[in-house]
C-alpha positions as CSV (number, residue, x, y, z in Angstrom):
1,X,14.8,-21.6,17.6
2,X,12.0,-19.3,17.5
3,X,9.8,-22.1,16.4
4,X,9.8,-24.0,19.1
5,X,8.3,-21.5,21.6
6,X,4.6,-21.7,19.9
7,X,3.6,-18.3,20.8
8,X,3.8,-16.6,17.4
9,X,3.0,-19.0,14.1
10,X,5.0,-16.2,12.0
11,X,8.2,-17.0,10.0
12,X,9.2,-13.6,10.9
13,X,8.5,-13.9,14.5
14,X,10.4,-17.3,14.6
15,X,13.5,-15.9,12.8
16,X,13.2,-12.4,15.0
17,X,12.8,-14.9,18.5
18,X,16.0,-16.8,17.2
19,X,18.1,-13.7,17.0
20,X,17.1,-12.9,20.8
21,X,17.7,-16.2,21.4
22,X,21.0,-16.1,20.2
23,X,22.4,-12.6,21.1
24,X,20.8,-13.6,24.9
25,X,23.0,-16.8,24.6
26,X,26.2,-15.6,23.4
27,X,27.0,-12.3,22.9
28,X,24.7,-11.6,26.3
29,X,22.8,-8.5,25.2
30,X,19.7,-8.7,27.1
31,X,16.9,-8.0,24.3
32,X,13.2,-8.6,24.6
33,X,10.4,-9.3,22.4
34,X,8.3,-6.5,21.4
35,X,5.0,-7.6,21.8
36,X,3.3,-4.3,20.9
37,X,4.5,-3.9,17.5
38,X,4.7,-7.8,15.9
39,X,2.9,-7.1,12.5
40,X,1.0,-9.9,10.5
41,X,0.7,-10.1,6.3
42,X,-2.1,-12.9,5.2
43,X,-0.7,-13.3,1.3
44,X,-3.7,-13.6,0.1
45,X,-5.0,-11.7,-3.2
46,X,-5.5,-8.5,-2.3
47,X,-3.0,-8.9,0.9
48,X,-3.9,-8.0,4.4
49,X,-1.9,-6.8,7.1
50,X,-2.2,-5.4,11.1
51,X,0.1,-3.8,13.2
52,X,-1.3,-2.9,17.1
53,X,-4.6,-2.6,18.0
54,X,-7.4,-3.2,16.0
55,X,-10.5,-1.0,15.5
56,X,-12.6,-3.7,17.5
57,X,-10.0,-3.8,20.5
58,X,-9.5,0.4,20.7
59,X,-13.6,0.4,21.0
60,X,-13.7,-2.6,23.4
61,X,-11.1,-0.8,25.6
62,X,-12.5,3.0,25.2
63,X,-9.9,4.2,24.1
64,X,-10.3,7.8,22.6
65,X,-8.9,8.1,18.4
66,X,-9.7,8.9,14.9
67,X,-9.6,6.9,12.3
68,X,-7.4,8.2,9.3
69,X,-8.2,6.1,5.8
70,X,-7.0,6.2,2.3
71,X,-8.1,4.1,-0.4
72,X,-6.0,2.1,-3.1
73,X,-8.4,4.0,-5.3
74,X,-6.3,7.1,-5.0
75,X,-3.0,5.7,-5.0
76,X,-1.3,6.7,-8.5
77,X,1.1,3.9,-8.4
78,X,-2.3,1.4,-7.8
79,X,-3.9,2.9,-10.6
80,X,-1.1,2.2,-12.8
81,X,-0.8,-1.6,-11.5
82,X,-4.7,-1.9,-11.9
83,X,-4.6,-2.7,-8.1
84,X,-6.8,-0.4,-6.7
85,X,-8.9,-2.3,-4.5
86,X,-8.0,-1.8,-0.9
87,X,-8.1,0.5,1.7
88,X,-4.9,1.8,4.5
89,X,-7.0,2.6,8.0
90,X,-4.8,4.3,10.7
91,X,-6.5,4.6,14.5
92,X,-4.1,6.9,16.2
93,X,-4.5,10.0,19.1
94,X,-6.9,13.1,17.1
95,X,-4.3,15.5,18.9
96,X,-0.6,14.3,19.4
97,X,-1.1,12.1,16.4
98,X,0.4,9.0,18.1
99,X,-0.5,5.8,16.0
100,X,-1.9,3.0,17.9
101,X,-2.8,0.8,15.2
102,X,-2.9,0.4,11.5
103,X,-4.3,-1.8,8.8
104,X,-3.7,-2.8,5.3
105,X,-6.0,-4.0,2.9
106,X,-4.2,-4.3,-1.2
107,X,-1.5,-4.6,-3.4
108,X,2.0,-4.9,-1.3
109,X,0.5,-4.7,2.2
110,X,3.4,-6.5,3.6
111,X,5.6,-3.7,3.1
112,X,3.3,-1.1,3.1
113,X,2.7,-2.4,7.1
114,X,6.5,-2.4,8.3
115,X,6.6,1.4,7.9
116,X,3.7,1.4,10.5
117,X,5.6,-0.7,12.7
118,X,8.8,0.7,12.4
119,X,6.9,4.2,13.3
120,X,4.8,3.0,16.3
121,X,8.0,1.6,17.9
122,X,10.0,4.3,17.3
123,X,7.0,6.9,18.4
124,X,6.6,8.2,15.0
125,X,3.8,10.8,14.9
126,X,1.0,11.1,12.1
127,X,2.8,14.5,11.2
128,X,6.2,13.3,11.7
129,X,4.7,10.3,8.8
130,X,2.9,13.5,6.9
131,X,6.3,15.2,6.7
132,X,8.1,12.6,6.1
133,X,8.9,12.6,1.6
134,X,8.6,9.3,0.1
135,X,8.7,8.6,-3.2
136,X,6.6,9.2,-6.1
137,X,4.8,7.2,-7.2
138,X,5.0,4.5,-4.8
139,X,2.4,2.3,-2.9
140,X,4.5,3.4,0.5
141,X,3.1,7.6,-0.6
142,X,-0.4,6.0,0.2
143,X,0.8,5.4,3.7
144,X,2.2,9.0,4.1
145,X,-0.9,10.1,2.2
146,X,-3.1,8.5,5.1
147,X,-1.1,10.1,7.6
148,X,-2.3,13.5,5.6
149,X,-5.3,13.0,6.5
150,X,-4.0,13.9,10.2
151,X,-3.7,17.2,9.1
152,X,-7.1,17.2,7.1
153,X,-9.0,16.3,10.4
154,X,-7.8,18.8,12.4
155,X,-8.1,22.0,10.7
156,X,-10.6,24.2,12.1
157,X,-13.1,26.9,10.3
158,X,-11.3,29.7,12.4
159,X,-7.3,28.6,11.2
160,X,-8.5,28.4,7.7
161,X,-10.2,31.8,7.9
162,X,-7.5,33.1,10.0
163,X,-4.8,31.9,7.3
164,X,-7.2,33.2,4.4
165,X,-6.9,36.6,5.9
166,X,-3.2,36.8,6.4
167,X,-2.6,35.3,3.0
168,X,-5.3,38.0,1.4
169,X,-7.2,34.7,-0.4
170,X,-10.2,35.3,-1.3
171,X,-11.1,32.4,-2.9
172,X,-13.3,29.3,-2.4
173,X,-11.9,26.6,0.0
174,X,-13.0,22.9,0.6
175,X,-15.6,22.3,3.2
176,X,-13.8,21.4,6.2
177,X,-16.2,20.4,8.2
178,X,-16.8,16.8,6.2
179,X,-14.7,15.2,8.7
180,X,-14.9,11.9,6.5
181,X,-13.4,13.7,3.3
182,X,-10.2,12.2,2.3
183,X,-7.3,14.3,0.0
């Protein structure tokens, strides 16, 4: 059913317009497609997938985000596979954390990009992703591991010191201000 329409050229788009299609006809639950959260996976080798707006179309538009990365380079299960070319890119809101995009670039990038969907349609924050435990080691901790870098971002001088202070540390701490650093 979902085939036929021609908007989508995605097996998983047909079979998802074919269960509208069908609870709409007989069980007559109005449902809708979900235009802003249809992910795409090219299989290719390393894989590559997108969920919402691209980098290109938040600029375009002016919209107002960070860009949260984390590369297959520092994903333990990757090293272990000896797939650690790639790269997870996350544009979402600096201060409410709300994801309006994401991209996939490596091993398992069609899985690793339904987490992002699900979260974007369900309004799933960068922190509420950050605090979220997955499993060890897995590729899907690189996705939680690029919503870390949330938290990273937006640490101030003044809250580290402040927390230094409360906390009696008197040791060194990372230089904060490289807003490019990835944990």
């Amino acid at each position: 059913m979902g085939d036929v329409t021609g908007r989508y050229q995605f097996t998983h788009m047909s079979e998802h317009m074919a269960k509208i299609a069908t609870s709409n006809a007989l069980i007559k639950v109005p449902m809708k497609i979900d235009k802003k959260h249809v992910p795409w996976v090219t299989f290719t080798e390393p894989e590559l997938g997108q969920v919402g707006a691209t980098e290109k179309q938040l600029n375009v538009a002016g919209e107002k985000f960070e860009v949260y990365r984390f590369p297959f380079s520092k994903i333990d299960r990757a090293i272990t596979d000896g797939k650690t070319t790639g790269m997870i890119k996350v544009y979402a809101k600096k201060w409410s954390g709300k994801i309006l995009g994401a991209s996939v670039l490596g091993a398992h990038a069609g899985e690793m990009i339904s987490q992002y969907a699900l979260a974007m349609k369900n309004g799933v924050s960068l922190r509420d992703f950050a605090d979220t435990i997955h499993p060890y080691p897995s590729y899907g901790l690189g996705a939680r591991r690029a919503a870390d870098q949330w938290y990273i971002k937006n640490q101030s001088a003044s809250l580290v010191k402040w927390i230094k202070r409360i906390f009696r540390y008197s040791g060194e701490i990372p230089d904060y201000s490289d807003k490019d650093r990835i944990v």
